[in-house]
KEDREN-560285 format. One record per residue: residue number from 1; chain; x, y, z of N, C-alpha, C in turn. Coordinates in steps of 0.02 Angstrom, whole numbers. Layout:
BEGIN
@resi = NUM&chain = A&nc1 = X&nc2 = Y&nc3 = Z&cac1 = X&cac2 = Y&cac3 = Z&cc1 = X&cc2 = Y&cc3 = Z
...
END
This chain:
BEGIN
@resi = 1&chain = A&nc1 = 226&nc2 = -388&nc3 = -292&cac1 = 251&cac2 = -411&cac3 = -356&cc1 = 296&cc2 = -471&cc3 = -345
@resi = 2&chain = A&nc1 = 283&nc2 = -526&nc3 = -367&cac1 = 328&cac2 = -567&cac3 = -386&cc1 = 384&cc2 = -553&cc3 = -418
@resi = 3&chain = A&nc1 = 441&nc2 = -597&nc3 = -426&cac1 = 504&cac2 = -596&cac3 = -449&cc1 = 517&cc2 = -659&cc3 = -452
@resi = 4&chain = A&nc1 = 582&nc2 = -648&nc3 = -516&cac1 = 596&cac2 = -742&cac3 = -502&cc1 = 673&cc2 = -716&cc3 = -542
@resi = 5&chain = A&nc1 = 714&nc2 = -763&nc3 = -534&cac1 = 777&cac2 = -781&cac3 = -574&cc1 = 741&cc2 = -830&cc3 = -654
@resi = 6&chain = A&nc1 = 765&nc2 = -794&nc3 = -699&cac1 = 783&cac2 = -840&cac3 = -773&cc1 = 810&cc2 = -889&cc3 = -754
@resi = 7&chain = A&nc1 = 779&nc2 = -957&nc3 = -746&cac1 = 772&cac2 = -1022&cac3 = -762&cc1 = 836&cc2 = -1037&cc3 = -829
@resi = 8&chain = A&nc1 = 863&nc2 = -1081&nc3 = -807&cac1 = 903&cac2 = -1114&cac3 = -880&cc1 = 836&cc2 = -1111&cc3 = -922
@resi = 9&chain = A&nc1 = 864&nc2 = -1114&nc3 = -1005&cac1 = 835&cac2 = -1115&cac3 = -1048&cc1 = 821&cc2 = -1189&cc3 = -1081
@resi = 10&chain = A&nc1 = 832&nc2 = -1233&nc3 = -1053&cac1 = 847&cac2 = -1294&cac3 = -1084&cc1 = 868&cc2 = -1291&cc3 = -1172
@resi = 11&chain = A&nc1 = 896&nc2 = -1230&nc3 = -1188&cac1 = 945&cac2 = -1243&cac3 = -1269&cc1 = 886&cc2 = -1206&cc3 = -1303
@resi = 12&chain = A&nc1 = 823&nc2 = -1179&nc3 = -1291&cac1 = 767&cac2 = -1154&cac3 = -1314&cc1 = 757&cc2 = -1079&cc3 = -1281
@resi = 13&chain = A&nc1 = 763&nc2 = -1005&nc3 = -1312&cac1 = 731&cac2 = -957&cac3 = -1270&cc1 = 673&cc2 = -956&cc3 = -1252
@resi = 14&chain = A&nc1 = 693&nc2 = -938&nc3 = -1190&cac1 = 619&cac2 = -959&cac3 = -1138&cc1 = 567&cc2 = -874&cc3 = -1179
@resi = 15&chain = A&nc1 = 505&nc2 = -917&nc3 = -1194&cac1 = 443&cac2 = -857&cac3 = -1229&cc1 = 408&cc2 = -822&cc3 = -1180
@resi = 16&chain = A&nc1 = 379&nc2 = -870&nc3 = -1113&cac1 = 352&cac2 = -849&cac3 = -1074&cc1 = 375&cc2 = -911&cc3 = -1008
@resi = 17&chain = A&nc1 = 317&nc2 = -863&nc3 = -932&cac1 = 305&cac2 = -930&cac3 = -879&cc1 = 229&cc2 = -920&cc3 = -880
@resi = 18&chain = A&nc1 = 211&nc2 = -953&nc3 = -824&cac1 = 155&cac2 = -974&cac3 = -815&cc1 = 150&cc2 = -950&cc3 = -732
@resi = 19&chain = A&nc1 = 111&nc2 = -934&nc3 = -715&cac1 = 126&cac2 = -924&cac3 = -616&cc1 = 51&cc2 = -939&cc3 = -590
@resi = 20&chain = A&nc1 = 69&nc2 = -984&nc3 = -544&cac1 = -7&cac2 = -1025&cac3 = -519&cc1 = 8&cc2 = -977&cc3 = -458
@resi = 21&chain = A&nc1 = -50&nc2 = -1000&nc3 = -398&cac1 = -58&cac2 = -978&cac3 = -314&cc1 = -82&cc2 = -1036&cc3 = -296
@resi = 22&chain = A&nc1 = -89&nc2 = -1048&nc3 = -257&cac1 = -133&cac2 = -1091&cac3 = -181&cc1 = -140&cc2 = -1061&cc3 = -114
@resi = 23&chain = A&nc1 = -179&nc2 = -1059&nc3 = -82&cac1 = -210&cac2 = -1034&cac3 = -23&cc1 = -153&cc2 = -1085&cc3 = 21
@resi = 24&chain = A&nc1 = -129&nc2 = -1075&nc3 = 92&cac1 = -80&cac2 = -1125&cac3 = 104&cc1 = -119&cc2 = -1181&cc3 = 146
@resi = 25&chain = A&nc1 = -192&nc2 = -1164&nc3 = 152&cac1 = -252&cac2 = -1225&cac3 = 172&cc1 = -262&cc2 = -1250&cc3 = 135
@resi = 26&chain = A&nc1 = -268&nc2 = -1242&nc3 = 65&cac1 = -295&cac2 = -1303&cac3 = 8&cc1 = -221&cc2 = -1342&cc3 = -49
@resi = 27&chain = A&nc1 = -251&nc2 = -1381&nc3 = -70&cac1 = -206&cac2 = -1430&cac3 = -107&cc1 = -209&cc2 = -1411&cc3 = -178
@resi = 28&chain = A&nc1 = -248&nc2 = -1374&nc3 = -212&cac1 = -256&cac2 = -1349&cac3 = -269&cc1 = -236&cc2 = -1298&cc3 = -292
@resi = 29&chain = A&nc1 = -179&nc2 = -1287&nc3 = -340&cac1 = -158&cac2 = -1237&cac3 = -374&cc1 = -197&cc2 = -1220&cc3 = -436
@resi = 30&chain = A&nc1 = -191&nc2 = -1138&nc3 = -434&cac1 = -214&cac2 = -1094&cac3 = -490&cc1 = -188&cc2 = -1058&cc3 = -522
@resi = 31&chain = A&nc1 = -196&nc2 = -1056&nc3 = -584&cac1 = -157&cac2 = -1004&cac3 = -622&cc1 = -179&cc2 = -946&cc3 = -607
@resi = 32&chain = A&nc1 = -144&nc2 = -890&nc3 = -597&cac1 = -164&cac2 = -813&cac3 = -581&cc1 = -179&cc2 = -772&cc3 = -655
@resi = 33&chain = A&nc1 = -183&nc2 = -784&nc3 = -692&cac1 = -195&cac2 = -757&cac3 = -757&cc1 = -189&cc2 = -802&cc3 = -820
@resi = 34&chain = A&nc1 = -210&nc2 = -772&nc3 = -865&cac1 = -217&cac2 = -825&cac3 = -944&cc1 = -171&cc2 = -753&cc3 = -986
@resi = 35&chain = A&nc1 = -143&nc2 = -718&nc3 = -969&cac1 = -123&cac2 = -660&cac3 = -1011&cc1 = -37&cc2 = -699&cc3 = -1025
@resi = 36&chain = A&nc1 = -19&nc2 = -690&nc3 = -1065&cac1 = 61&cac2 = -722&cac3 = -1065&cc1 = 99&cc2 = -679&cc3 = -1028
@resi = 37&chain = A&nc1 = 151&nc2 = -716&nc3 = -996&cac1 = 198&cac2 = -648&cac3 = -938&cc1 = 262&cc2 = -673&cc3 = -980
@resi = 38&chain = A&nc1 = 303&nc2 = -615&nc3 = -998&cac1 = 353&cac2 = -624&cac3 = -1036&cc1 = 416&cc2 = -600&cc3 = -990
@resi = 39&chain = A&nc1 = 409&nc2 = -564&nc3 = -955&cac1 = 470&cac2 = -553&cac3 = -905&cc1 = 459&cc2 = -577&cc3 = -837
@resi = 40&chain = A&nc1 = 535&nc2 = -600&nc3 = -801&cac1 = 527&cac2 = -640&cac3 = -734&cc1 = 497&cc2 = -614&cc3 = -668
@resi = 41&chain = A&nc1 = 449&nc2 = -580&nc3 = -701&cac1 = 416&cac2 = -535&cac3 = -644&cc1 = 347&cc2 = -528&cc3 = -651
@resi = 42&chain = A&nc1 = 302&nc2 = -519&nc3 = -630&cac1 = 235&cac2 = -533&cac3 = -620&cc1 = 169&cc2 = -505&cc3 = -553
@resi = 43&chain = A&nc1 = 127&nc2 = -444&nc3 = -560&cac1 = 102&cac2 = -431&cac3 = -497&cc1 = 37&cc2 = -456&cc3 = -490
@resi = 44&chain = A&nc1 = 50&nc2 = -492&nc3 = -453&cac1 = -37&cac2 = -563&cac3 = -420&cc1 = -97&cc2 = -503&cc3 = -418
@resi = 45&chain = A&nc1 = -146&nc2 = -520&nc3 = -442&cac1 = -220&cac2 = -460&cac3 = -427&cc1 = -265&cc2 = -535&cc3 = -387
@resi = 46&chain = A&nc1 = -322&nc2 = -498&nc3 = -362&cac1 = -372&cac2 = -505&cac3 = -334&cc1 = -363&cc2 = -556&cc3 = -293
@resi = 47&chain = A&nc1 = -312&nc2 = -553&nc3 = -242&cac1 = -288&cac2 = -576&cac3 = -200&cc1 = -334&cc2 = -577&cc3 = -109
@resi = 48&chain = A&nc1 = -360&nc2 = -604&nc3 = -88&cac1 = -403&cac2 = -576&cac3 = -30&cc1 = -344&cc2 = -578&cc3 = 34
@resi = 49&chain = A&nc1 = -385&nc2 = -509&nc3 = 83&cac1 = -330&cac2 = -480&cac3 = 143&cc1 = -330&cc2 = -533&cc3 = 188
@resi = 50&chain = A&nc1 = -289&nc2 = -559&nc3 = 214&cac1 = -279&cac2 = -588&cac3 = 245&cc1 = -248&cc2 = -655&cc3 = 247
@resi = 51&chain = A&nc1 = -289&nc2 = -687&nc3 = 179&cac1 = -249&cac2 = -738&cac3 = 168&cc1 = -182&cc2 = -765&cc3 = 168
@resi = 52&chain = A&nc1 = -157&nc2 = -824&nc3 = 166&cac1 = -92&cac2 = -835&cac3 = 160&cc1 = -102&cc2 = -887&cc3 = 89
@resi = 53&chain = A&nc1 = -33&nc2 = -870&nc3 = 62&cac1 = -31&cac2 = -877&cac3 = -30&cc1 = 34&cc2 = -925&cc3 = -27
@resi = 54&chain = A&nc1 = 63&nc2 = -950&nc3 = -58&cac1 = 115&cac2 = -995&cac3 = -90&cc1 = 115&cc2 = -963&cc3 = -157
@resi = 55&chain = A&nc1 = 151&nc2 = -965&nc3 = -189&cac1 = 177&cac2 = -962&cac3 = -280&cc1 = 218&cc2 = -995&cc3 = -310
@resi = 56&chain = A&nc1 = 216&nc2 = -1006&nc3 = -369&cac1 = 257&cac2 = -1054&cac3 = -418&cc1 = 250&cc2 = -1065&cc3 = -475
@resi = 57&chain = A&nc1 = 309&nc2 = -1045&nc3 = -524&cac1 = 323&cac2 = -1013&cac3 = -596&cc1 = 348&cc2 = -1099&cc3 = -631
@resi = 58&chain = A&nc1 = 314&nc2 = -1078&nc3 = -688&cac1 = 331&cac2 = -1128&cac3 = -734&cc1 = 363&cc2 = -1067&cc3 = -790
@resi = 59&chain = A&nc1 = 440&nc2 = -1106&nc3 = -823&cac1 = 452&cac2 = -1074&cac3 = -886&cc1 = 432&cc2 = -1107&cc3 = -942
@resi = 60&chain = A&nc1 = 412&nc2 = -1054&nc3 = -1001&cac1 = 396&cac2 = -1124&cac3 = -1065&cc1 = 441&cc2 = -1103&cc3 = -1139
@resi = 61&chain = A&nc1 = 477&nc2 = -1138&nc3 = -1169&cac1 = 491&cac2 = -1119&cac3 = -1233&cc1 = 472&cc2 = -1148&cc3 = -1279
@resi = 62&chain = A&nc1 = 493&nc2 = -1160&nc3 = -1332&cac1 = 464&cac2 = -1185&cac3 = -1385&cc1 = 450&cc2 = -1284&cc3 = -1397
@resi = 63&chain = A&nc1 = 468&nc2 = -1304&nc3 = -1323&cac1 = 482&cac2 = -1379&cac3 = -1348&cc1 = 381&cc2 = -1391&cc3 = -1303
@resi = 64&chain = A&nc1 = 401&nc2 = -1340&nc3 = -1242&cac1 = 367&cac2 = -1352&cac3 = -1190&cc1 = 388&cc2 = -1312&cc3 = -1120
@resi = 65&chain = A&nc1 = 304&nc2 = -1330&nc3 = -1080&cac1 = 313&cac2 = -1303&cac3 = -1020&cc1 = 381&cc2 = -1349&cc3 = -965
@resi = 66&chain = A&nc1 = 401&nc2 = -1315&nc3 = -911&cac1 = 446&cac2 = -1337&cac3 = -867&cc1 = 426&cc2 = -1371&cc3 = -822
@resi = 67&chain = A&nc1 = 440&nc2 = -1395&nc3 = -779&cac1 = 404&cac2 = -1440&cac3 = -702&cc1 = 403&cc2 = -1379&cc3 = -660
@resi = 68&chain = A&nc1 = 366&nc2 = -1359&nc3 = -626&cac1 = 343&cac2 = -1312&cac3 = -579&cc1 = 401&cc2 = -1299&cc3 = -521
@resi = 69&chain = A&nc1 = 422&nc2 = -1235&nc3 = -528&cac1 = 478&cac2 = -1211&cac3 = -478&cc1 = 439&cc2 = -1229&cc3 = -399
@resi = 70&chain = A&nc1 = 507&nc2 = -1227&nc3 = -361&cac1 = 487&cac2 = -1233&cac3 = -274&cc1 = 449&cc2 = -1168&cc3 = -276
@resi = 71&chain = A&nc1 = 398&nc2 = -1186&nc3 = -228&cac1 = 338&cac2 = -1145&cac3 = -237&cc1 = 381&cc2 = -1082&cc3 = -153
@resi = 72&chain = A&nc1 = 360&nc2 = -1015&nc3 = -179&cac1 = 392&cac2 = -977&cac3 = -138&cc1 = 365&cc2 = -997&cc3 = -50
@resi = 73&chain = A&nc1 = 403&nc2 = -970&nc3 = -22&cac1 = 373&cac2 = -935&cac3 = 61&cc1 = 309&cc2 = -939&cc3 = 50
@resi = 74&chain = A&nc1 = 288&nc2 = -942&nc3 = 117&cac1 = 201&cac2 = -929&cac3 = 116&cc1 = 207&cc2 = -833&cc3 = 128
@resi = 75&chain = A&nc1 = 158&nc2 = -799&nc3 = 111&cac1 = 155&cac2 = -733&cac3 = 134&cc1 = 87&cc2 = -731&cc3 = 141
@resi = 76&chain = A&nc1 = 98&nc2 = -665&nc3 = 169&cac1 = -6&cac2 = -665&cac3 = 188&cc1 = -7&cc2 = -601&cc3 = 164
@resi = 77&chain = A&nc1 = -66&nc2 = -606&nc3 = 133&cac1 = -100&cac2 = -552&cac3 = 88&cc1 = -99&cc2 = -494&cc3 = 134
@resi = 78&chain = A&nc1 = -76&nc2 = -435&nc3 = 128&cac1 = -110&cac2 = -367&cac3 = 168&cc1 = -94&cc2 = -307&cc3 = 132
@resi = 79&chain = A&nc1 = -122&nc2 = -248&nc3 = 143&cac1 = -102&cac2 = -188&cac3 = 94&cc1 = -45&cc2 = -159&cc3 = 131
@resi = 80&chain = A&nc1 = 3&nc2 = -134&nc3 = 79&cac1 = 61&cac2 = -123&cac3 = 95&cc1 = 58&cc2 = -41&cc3 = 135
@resi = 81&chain = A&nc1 = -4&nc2 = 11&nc3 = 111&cac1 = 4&cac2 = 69&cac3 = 131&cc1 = -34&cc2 = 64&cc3 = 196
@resi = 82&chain = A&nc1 = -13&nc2 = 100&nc3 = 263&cac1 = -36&cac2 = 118&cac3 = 324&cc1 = -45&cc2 = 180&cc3 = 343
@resi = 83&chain = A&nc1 = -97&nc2 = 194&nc3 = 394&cac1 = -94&cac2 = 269&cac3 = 405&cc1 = -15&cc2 = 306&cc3 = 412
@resi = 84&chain = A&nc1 = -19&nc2 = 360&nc3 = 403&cac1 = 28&cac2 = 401&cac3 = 417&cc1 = 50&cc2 = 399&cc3 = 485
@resi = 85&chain = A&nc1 = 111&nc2 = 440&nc3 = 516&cac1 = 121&cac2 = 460&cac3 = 566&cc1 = 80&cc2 = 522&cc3 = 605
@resi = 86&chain = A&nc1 = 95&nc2 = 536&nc3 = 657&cac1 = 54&cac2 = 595&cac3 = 658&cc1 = 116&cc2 = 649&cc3 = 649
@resi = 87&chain = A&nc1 = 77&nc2 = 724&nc3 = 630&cac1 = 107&cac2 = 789&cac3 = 606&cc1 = 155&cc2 = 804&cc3 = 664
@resi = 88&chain = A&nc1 = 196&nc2 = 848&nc3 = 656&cac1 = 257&cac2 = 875&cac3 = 702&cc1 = 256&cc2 = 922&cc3 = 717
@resi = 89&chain = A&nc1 = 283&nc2 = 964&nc3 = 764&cac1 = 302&cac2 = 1037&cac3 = 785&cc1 = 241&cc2 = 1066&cc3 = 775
@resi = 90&chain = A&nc1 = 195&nc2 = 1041&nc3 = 814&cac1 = 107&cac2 = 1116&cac3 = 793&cc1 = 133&cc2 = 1158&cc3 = 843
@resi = 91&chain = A&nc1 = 99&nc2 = 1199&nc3 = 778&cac1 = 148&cac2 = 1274&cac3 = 834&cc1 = 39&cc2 = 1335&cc3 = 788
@resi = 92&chain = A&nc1 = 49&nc2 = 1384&nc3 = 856&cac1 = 10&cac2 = 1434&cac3 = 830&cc1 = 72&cc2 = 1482&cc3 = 806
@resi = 93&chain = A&nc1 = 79&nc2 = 1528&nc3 = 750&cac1 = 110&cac2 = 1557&cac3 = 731&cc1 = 95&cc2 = 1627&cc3 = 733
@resi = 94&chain = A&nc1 = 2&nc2 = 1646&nc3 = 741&cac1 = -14&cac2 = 1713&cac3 = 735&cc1 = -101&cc2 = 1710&cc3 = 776
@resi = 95&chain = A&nc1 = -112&nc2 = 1755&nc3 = 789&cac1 = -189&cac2 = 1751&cac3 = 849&cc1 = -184&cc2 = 1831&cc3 = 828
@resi = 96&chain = A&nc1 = -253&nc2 = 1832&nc3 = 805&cac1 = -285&cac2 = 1888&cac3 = 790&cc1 = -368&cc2 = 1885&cc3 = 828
@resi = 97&chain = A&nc1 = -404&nc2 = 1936&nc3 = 815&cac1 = -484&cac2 = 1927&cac3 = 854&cc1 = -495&cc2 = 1875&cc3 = 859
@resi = 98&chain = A&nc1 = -535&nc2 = 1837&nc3 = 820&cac1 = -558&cac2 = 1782&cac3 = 813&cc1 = -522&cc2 = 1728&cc3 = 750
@resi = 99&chain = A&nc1 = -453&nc2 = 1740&nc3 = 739&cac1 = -431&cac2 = 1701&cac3 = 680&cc1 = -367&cc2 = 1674&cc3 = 727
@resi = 100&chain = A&nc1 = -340&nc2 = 1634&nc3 = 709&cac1 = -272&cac2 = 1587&cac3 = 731&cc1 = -230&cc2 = 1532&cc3 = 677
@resi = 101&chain = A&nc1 = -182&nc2 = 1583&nc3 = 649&cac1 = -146&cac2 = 1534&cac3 = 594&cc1 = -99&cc2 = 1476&cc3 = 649
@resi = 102&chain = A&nc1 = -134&nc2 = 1420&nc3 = 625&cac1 = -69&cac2 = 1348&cac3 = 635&cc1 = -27&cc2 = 1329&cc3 = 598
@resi = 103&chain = A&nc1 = 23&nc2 = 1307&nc3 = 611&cac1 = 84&cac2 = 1297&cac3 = 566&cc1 = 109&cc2 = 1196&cc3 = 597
@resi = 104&chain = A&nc1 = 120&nc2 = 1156&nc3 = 551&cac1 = 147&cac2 = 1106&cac3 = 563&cc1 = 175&cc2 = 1061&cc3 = 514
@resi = 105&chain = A&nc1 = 236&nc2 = 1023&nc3 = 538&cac1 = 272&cac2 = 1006&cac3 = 481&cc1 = 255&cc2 = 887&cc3 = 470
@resi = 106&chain = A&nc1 = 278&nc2 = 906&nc3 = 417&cac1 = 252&cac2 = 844&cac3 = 388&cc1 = 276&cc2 = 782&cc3 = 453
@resi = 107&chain = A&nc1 = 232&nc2 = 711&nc3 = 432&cac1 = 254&cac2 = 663&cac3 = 483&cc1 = 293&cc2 = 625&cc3 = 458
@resi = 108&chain = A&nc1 = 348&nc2 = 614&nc3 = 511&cac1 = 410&cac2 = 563&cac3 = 497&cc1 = 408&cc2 = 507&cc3 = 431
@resi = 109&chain = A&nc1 = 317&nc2 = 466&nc3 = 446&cac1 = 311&cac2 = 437&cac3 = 408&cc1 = 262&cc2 = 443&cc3 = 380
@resi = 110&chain = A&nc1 = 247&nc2 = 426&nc3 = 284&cac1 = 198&cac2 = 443&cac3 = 276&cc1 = 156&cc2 = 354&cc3 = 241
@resi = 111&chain = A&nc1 = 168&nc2 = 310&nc3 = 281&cac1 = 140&cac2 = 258&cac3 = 282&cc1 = 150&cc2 = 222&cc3 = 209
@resi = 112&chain = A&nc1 = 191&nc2 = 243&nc3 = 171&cac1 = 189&cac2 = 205&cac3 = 101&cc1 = 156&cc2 = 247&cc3 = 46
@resi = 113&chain = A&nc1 = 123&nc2 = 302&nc3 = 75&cac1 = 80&cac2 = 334&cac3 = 29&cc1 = 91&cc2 = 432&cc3 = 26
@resi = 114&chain = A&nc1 = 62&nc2 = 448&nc3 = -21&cac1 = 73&cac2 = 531&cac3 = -30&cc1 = 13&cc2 = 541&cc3 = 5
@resi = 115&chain = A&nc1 = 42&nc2 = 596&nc3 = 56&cac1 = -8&cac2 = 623&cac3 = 130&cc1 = -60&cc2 = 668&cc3 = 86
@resi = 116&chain = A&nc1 = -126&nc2 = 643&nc3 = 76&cac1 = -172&cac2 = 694&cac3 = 55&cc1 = -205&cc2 = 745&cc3 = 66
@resi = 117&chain = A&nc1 = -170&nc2 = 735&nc3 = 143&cac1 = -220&cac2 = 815&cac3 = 169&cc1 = -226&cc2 = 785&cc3 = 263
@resi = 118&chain = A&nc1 = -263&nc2 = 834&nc3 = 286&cac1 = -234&cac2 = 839&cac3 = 345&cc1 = -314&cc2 = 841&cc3 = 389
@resi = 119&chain = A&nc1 = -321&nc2 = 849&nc3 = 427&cac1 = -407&cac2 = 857&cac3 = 482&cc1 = -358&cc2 = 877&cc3 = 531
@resi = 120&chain = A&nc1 = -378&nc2 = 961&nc3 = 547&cac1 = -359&cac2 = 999&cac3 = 604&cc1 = -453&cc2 = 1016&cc3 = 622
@resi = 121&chain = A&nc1 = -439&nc2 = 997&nc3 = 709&cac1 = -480&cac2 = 983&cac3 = 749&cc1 = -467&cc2 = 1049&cc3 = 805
@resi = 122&chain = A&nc1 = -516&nc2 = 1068&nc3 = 853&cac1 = -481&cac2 = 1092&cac3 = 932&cc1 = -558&cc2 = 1098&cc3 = 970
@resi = 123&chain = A&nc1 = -528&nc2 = 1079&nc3 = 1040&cac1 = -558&cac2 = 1068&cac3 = 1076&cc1 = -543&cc2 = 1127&cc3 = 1140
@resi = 124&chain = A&nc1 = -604&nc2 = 1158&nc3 = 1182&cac1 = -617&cac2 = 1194&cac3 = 1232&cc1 = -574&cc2 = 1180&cc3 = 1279
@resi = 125&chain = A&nc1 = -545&nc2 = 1210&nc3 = 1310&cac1 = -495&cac2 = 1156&cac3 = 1377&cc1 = -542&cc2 = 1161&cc3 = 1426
@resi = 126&chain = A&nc1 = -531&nc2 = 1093&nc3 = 1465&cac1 = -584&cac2 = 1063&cac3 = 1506&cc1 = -640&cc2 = 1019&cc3 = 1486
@resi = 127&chain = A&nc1 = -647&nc2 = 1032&nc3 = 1418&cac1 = -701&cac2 = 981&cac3 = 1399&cc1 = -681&cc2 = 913&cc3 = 1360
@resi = 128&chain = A&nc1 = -724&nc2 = 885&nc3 = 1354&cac1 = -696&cac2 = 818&cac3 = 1295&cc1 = -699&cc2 = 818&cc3 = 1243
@resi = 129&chain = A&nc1 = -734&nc2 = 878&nc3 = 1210&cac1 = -770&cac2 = 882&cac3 = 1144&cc1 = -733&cc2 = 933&cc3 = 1101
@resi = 130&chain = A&nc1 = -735&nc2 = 879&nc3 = 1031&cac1 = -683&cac2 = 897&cac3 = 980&cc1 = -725&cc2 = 938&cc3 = 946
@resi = 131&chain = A&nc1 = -711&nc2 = 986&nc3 = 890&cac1 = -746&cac2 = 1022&cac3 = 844&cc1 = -694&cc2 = 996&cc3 = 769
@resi = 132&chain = A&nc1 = -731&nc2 = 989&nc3 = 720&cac1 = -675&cac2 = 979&cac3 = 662&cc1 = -699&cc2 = 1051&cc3 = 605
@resi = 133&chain = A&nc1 = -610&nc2 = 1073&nc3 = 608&cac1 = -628&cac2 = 1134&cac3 = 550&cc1 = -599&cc2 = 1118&cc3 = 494
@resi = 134&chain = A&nc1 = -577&nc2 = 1058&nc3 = 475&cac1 = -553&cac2 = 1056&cac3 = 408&cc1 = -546&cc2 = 981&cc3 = 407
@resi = 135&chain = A&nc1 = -563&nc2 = 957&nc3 = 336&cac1 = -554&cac2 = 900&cac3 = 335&cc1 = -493&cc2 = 876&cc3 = 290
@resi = 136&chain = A&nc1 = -468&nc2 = 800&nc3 = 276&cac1 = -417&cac2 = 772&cac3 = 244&cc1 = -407&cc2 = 819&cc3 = 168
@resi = 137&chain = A&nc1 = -484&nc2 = 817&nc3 = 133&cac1 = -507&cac2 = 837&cac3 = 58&cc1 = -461&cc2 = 916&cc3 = 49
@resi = 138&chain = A&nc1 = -480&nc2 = 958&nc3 = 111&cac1 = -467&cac2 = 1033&cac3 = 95&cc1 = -403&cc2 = 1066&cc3 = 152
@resi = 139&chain = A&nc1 = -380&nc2 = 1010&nc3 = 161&cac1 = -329&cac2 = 1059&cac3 = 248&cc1 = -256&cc2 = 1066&cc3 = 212
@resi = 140&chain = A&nc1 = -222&nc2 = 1116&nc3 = 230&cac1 = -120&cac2 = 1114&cac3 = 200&cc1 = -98&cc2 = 1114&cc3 = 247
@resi = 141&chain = A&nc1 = -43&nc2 = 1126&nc3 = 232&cac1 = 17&cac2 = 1119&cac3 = 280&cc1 = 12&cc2 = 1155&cc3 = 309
@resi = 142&chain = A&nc1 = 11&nc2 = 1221&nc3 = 302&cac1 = -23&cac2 = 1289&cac3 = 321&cc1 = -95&cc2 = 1303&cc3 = 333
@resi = 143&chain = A&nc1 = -136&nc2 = 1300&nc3 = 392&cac1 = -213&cac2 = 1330&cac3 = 369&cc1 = -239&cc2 = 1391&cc3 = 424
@resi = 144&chain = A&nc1 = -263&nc2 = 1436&nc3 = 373&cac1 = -293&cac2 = 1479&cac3 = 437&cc1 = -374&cc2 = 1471&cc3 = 439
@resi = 145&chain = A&nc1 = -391&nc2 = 1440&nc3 = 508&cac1 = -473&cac2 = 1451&cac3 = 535&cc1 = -495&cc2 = 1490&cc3 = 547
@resi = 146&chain = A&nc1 = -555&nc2 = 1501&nc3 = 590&cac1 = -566&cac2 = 1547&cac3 = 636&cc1 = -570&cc2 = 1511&cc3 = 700
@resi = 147&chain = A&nc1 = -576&nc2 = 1527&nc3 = 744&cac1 = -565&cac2 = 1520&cac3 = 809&cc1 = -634&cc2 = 1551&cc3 = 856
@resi = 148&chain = A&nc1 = -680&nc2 = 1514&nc3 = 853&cac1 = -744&cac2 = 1519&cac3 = 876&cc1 = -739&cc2 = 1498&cc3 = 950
@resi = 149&chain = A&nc1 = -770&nc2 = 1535&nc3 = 987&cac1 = -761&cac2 = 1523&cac3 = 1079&cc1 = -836&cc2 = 1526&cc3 = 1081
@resi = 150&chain = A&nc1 = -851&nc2 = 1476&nc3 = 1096&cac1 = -904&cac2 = 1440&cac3 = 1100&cc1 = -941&cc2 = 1451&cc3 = 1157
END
């Protein structure tokens, strides 16, 4: 999201701005929307990853538009949410015949985003090979499997 400081009004309340972009390789500015933005704040869409962006707000009131503010920092486009951390304290809590409740507590971080679920995996000791018994869609904080010896 953009932000900006209220611009003097030049003696006119400011109605709206205007907010262009440029790629920081090309010489041509664009307006990011035709919708009127009425508060000094504004969030850029269809922005591509990676890129690097410049910005710069024009205010307008009733006489006219303003001369184009110093165009911000360059930033580069990227999504703000990242994987999670990984889970904490796995602990087995209970081993019955063939069942084994796991217990583990949330990760330090959860990357910007609400943790949707979890993929508990286990593997044979000695081998390399993972088995997956639950995926992101259906796993808690809590899950009991079964415990298949293969």
């Amino acid at each position: 999201m953009l932000e900006w400081n209220k611009p003097y009004d030049g003696g006119k309340r400011i109605l709206n701005y205007r907010v262009e972009k440029r790629e920081t390789q090309s010489e041509r500015w664009v307006r990011v929307t035709k919708e009127l933005i009425s508060e000094p704040k504004y969030t850029v869409k269809d922005l591509l990853e990676g890129n690097e962006y410049e910005f710069r707000v024009f205010a307008q009131n009733s006489i006219g538009y303003s001369p184009p503010s110093v165009p911000s920092k360059a930033v580069i486009c990227s999504d703000p949410i990242n994987p999670p951390s990984m889970p904490i304290n796995i602990s087995v809590v209970d081993i019955r015949k063939k069942e084994v409740t796991v217990q583990w507590g949330l990760p330090r971080h959860d990357g910007g985003a609400k943790i949707d679920g979890y993929i508990v995996e286990t593997n044979k000791v000695g081998t390399d090979s993972w088995k997956t018994w639950c995926t992101a869609e259906v796993c808690f904080i809590i899950f009991i499997y079964l415990l298949v010896l293969i």
